[in-house]
C-alpha positions as CSV (number, residue, x, y, z in Angstrom):
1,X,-42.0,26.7,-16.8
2,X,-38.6,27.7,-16.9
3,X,-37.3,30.3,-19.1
4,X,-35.0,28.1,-21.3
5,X,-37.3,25.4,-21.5
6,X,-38.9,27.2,-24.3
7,X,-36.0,27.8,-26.3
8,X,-35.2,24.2,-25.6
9,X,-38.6,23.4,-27.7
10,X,-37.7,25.5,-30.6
11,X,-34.4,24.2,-30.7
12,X,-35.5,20.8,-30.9
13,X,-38.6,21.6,-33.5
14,X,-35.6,23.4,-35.5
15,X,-33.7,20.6,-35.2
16,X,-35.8,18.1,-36.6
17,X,-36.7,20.6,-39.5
18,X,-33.4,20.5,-40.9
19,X,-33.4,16.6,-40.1
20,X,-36.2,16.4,-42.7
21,X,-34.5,18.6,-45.0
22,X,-31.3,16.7,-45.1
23,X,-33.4,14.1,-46.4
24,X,-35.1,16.4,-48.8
25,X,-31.9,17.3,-50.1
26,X,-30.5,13.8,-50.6
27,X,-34.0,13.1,-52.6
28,X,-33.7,15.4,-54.9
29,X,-29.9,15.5,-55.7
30,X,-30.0,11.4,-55.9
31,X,-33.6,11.4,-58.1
32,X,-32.2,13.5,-61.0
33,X,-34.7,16.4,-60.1
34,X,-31.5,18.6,-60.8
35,X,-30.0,16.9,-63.6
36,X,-28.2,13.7,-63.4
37,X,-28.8,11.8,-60.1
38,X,-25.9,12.2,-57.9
39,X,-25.0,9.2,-56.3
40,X,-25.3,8.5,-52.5
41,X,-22.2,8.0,-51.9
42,X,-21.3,11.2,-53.3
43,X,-24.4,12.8,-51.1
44,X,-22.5,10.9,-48.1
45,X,-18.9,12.4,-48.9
46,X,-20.7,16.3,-49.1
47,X,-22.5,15.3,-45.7
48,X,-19.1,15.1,-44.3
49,X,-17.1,17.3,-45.8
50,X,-19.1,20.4,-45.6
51,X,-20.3,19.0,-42.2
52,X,-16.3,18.8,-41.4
53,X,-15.6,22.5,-42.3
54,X,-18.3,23.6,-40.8
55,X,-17.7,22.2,-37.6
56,X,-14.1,23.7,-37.0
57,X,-15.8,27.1,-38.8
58,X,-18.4,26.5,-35.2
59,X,-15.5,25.8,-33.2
60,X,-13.0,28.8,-34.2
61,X,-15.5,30.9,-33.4
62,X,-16.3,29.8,-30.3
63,X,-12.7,29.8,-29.5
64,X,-12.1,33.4,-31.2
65,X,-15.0,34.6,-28.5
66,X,-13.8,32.8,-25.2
67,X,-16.1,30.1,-25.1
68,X,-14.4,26.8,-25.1
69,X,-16.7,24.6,-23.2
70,X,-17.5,22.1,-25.9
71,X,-13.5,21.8,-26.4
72,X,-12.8,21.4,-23.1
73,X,-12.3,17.7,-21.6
74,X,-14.5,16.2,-20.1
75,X,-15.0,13.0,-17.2
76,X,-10.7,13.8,-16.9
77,X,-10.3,12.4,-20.5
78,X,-7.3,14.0,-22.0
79,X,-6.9,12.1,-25.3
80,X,-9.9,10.6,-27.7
81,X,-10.6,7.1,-27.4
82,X,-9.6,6.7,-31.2
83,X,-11.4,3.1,-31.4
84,X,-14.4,4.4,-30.2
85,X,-14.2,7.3,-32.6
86,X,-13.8,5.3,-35.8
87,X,-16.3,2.9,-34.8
88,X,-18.3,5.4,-34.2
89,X,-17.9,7.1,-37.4
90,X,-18.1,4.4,-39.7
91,X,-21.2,3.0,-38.2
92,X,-22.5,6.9,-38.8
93,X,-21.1,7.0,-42.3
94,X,-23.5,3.7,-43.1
95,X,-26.4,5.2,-41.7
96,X,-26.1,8.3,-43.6
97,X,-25.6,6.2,-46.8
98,X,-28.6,3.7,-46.8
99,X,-30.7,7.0,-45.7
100,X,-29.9,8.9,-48.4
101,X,-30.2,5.9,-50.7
102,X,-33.6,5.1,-49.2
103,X,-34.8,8.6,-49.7
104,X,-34.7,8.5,-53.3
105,X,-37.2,6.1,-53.8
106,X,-39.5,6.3,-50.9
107,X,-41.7,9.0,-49.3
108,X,-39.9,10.9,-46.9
109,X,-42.4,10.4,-44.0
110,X,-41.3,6.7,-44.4
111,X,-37.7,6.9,-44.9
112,X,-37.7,9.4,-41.4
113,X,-40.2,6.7,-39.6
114,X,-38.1,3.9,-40.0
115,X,-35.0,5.9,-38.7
116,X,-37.3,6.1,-35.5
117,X,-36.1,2.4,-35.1
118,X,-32.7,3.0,-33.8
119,X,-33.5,3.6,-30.2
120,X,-35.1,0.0,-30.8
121,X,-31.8,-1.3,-32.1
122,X,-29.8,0.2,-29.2
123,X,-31.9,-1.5,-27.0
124,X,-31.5,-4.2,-28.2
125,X,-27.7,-4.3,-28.8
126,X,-27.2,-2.4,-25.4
127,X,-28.8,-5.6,-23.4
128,X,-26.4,-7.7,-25.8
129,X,-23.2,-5.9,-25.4
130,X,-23.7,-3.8,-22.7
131,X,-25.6,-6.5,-20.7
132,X,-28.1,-3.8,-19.8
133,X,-31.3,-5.1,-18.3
134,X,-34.4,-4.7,-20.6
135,X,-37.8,-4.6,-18.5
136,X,-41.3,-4.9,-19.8
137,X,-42.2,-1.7,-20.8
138,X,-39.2,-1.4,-23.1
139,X,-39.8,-4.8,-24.8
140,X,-43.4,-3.3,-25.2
141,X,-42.3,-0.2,-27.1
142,X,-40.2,-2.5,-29.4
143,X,-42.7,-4.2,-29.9
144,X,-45.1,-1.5,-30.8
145,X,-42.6,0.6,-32.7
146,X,-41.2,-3.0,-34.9
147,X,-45.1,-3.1,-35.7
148,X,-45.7,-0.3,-36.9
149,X,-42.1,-0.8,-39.2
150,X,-44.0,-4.2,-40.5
151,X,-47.1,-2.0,-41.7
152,X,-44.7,0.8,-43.5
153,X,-42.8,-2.1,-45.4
154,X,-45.9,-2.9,-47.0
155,X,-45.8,-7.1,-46.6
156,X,-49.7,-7.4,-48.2
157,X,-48.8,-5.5,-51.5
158,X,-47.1,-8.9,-52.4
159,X,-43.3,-7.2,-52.1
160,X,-41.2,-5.6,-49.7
161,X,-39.8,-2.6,-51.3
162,X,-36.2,-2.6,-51.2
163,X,-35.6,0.8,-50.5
164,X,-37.6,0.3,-47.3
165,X,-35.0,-2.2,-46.3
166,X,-32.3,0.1,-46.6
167,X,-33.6,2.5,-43.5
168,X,-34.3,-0.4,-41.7
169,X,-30.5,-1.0,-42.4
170,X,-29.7,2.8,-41.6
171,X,-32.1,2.3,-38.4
172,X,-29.7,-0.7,-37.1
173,X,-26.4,1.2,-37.6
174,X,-27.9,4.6,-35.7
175,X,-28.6,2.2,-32.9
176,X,-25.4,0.5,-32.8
177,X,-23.8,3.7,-33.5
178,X,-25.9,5.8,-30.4
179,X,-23.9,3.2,-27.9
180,X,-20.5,4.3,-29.0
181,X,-22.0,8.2,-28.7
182,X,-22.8,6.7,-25.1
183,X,-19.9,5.7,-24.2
184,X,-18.0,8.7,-25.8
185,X,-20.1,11.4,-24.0
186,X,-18.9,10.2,-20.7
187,X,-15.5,11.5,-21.5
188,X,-15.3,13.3,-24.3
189,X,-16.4,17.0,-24.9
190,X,-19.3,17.4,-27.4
191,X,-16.7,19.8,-30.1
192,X,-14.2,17.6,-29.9
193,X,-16.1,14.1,-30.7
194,X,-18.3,16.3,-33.7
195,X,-14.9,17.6,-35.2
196,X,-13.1,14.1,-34.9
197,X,-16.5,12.5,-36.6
198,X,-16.5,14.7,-39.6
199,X,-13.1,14.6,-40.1
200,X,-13.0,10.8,-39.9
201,X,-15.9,10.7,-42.0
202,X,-15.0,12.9,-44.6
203,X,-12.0,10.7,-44.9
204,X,-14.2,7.3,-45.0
205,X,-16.7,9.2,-47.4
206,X,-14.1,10.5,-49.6
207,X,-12.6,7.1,-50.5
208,X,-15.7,5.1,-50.6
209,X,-16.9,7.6,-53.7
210,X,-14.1,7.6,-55.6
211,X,-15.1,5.1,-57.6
212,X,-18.4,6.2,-58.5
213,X,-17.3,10.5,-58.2
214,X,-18.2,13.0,-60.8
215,X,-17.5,16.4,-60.8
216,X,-21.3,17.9,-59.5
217,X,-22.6,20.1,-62.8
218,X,-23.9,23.6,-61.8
219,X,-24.6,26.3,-58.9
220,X,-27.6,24.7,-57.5
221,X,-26.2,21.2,-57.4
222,X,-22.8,22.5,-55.3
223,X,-25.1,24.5,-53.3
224,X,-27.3,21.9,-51.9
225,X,-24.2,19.7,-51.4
226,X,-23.0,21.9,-49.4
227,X,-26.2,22.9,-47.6
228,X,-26.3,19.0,-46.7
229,X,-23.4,18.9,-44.6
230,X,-23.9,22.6,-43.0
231,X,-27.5,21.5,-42.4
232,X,-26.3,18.3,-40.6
233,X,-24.4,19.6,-38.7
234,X,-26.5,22.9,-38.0
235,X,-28.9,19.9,-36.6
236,X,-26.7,18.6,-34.0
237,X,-25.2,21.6,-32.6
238,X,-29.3,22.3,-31.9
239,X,-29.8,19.0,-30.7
240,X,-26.8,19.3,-28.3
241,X,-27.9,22.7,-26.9
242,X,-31.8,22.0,-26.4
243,X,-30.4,18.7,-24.5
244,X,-28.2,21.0,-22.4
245,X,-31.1,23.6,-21.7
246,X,-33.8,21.2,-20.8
247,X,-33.7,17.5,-19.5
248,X,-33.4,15.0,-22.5
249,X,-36.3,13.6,-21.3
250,X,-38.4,16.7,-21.7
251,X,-37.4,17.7,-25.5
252,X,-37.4,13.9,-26.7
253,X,-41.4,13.8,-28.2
254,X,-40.3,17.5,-30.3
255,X,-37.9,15.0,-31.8
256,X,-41.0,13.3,-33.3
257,X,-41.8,16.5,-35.6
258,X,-39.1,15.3,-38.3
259,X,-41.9,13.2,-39.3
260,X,-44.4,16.5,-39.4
261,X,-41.9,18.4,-41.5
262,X,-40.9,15.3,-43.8
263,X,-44.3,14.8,-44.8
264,X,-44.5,18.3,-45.4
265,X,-42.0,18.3,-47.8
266,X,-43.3,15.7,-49.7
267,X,-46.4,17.5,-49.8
268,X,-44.9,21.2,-51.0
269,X,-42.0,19.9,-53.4
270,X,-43.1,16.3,-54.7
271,X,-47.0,16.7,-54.5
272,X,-46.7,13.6,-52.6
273,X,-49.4,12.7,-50.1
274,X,-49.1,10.6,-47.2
275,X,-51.5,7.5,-47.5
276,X,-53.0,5.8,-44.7
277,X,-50.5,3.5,-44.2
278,X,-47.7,5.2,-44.2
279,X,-49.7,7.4,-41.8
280,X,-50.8,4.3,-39.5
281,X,-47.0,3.1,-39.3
282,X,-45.8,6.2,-38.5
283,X,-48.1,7.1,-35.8
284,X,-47.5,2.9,-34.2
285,X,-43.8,3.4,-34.8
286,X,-44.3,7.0,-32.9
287,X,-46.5,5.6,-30.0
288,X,-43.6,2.5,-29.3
289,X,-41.1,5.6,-29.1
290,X,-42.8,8.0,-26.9
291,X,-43.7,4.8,-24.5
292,X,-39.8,4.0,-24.3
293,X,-39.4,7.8,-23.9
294,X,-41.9,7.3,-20.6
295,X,-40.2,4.7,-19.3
296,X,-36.8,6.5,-19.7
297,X,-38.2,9.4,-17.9
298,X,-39.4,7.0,-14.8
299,X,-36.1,5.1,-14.6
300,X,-34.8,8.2,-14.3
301,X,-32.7,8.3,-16.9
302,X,-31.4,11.6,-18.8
303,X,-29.8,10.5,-22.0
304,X,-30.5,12.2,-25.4
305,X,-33.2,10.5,-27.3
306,X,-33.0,10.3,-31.3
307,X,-31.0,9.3,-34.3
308,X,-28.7,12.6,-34.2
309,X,-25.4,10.3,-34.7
310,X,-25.5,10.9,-38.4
């Protein structure tokens, strides 16, 4: 095994730990565990505006130490594709929203399971606006993974919970949303694309919660606010460098240990067990991504796998 690949793996576990507790934070701001419930589109405006600052914060200081790779540009790109970029973001502002609305009401483990649909959706959309060819084995996976996304929604309790809707919404817009990333990686440096993302979207988030914003009340609230966005974006920077130690393909399944930490947490901080179905979707939804993950890895391709857009 090559040195870096285990760093790779703790990047990637790391990653999805703070994944989780994005999530975690965004349950118990928007469920009035800290006083009144902030609303999500106030959580949404923090995730990008403390995601914003700390992203140029990450940047000066690679600049202050000489190492300006991610700045640099890349495929001979010398100006952002700005259509790309704002599709891009707002399709990553959405996302962010219906998760964080979703995670107030339902379990974690679910709200991170459903997410796990958005490679399904940019299959999908990628065969219908990319005309990319979908084979067998990927419609299998879909398949597999939009089964086990019918068992977490419950159908036999005699209602679909709303809330479970709402990820399925956030699950559509990271998959639409991972095309544009596509497209933008193949000419445009990592720093620059993060910067212009959470500066568009703290421009996006900031209007859309004006007309619900309240001033947060008290040192624990501002603190996790701003732990959401610096958490965020301490998430991508990992998922970026485990993807540029080790093939994509190789650190994909650690991707899959959001779902390990979320439950977790709704274990340690809700005293909320995971039942057996929400433990039977999650482990169908997993299976129908690690089988697309296989068949990436034997068609050879190297892209990133996971909802890291957000």
């Amino acid at each position: 095994m090559r040195p870096s690949l285990p760093i790779a793996v703790a990047l990637m576990l790391t990653c999805a730990m703070l994944v989780a507790a994005t999530t975690l934070i965004a349950k118990t701001l928007g469920n009035g565990t800290m006083g009144e419930p902030v609303p999500a589109l106030m959580l949404s405006q923090a995730r990008f505006l403390f995601g914003f600052l700390a992203v140029a914060g990450f940047l000066l200081a690679r600049r202050a130490t000489g190492r300006k790779a991610w700045s640099e540009p890349a495929g001979g790109a010398s100006r952002p594709n700005w259509g790309l970029h704002a599709l891009r973001t707002s399709l990553g502002w959405l996302a962010t929203l219906l998760m964080f609305s979703a995670a107030r009401y339902l379990p974690l483990s679910d709200v991170n399971a459903l997410s796990f649909l958005s490679p399904v959706a940019t299959m999908l959309f990628a065969g219908v606006i990319l005309g990319e060819k979908v084979g067998p084995w990927r419609w299998l996976a879909a398949l597999v993974a939009l089964a086990g996304a019918l068992v977490l929604l419950r159908p036999g309790a005699g209602v679909i919970q709303p809330a479970a809707l709402l990820a399925l919404g956030a699950a559509a817009a990271m998959g639409v949303e991972a095309i544009a990333i596509k497209r933008l990686a193949t000419t445009e440096p990592p720093g620059r694309t993060m910067a212009i993302n959470n500066g568009m979207g703290t421009v996006i988030a900031c209007l859309a919660a004006i007309p619900v914003f309240v001033w947060p009340q008290g040192p624990g609230v501002w603190a996790l606010l701003v732990a959401l966005g610096t958490i965020m974006v301490s998430a991508q920077i990992l998922y970026l460098t485990a993807n540029q130690r080790a093939e994509a393909s190789f650190v994909a399944p650690f991707w899959y240990a959001t779902l390990l930490w979320a439950a977790f947490y709704d274990i340690v901080f809700f005293d909320l067990w995971p039942d057996r179905i929400s433990i039977l979707g999650a482990l169908i939804v997993v299976t129908g991504g690690l089988i697309m993950t296989w068949r990436e890895i034997r068609a050879g391709r190297r892209r990133p796998v996971g909802p890291m857009g957000r």
